[in-house]
N, C-alpha and C positions, 0 to 999 in steps of 0.2 A: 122540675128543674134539673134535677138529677137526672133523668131519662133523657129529657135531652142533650146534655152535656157527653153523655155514653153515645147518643147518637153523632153529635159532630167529632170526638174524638173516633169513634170508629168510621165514620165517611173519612176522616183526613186521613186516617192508617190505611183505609182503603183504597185512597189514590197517591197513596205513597208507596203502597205494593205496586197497584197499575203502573204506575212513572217508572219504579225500578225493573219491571218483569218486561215493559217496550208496551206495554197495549195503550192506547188513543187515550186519552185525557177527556175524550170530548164526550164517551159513555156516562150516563148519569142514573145508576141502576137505586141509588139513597131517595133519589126524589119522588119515586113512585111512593116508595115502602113510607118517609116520614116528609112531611111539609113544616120550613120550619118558619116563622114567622118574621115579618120584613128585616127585624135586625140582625137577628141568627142567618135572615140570608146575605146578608149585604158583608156579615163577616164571612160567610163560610165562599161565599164568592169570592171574597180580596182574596180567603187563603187558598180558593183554587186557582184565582187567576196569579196570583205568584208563584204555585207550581207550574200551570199553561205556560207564563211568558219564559218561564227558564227550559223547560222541556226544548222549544225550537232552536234556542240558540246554542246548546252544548247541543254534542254530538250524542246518540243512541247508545248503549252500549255493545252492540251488535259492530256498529260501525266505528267506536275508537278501539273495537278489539280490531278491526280487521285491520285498519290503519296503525296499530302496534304491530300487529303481527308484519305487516309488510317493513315496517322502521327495521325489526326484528330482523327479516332475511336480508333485506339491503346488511344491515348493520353485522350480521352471520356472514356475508358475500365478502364485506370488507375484512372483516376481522382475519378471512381465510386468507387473504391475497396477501394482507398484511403477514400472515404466519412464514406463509411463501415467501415472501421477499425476505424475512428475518433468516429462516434457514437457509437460502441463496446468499446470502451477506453470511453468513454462521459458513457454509461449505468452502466459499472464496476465500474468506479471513482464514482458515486453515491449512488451504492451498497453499494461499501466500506464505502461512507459517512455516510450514512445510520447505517451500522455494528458500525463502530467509535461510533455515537452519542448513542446506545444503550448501546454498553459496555462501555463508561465512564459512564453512571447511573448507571450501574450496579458496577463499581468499586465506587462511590461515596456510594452507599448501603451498599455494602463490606469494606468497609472503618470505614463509619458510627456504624455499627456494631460489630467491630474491636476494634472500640475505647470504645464501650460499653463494650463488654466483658473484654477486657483489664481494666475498671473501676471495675466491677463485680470484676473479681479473684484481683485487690489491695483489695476492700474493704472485701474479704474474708480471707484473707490472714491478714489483721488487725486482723479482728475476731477474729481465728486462736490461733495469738499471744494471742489476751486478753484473751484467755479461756484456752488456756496453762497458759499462770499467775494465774488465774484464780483455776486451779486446783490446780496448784502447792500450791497457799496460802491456799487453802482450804486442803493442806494436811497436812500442817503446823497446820492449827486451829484443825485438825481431831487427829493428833497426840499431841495435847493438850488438846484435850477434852480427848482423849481416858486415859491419864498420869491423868486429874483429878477425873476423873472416878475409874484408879486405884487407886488411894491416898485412894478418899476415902474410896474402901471394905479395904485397907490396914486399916481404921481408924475403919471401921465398925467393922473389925474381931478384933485387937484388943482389943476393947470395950466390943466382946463376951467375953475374954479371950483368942484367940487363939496366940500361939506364931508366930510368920512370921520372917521371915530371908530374908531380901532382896536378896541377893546372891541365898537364893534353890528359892526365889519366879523367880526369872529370868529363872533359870535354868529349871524349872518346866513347867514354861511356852513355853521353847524352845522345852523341850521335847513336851510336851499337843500337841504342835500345829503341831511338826514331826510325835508327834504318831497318831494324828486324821489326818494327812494328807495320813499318809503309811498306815491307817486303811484301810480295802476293803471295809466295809459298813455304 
């Protein structure tokens, strides 16, 4: 009993190396060497044909390695491209940082500059004002100088004897200055 139990345990380690190592399931090298009798076969059949039916339906190991290895280089292929576009996104985002840090100096200049000019035209613009006043009172003083100025040849002539009539001397002078203006020479 013993012998044969050594016998179906080492037939099932032996087509359990066979199933692992890829060789055919369907070799039966046990059967020559020990015959075992109707019940010992009807188990040792169930437990080869449960190794048989599962052998077909997963894949060989031969063949889930190749179909890894291929997942593998697709999945190597991606991973590259992916690297690629990370340090193209990494170079650009730099660039950009780059651009950034140059035009805020350049808007801090512009700014600067801004605010300067913007001081320039208020303090021109005072100016401006005070030199319009400026004239303005100086038209004031000019038309009182010019009145004292009259006064006096009014006092000078006068003192010649000449007679003057305020009324012709106005008139006279609105003429003078229409007719020496409509003069041509």
């Amino acid at each position: 009993m013993q012998s044969k139990k050594r016998t179906v345990l080492s037939l099932i380690s032996v087509m359990s190396l066979c199933l692992l190592s890829g060789c055919p399931p369907d070799q039966t090298p046990t059967e020559a060497l020990v015959r075992p009798g109707p019940i010992e076969r009807q188990q040792s059949n169930s437990v080869a044909k449960r190794f048989q039916e599962s052998a077909p339906q997963s894949p060989t190991a031969v063949e889930s390695a190749i179909e890894l290895s291929e997942k593998y280089a697709k999945l190597t292929e991606e991973a590259a491209v992916l690297r690629q576009q990370n340090q193209d996104l990494i170079d650009k985002n730099r660039q950009i940082s780059d651009n950034v840090v140059a035009l805020e100096a350049q808007l801090q200049q512009t700014q600067k500059e801004l605010t300067e000019a913007n001081d320039v035209l208020i303090d021109m613009r005072i100016e401006l004002n005070n030199w319009k006043s400026d004239i303005l009172g100086f038209r004031d003083e000019m038309r009182g100088a010019e009145t004292a100025q009259l006064e006096a040849l009014l006092k000078i002539l006068q003192v010649l004897g000449g007679e003057v009539r305020a009324e012709s001397s106005e008139s006279e002078d609105t003429d003078s200055t229409v007719g020496s203006a409509s003069r041509p020479g």
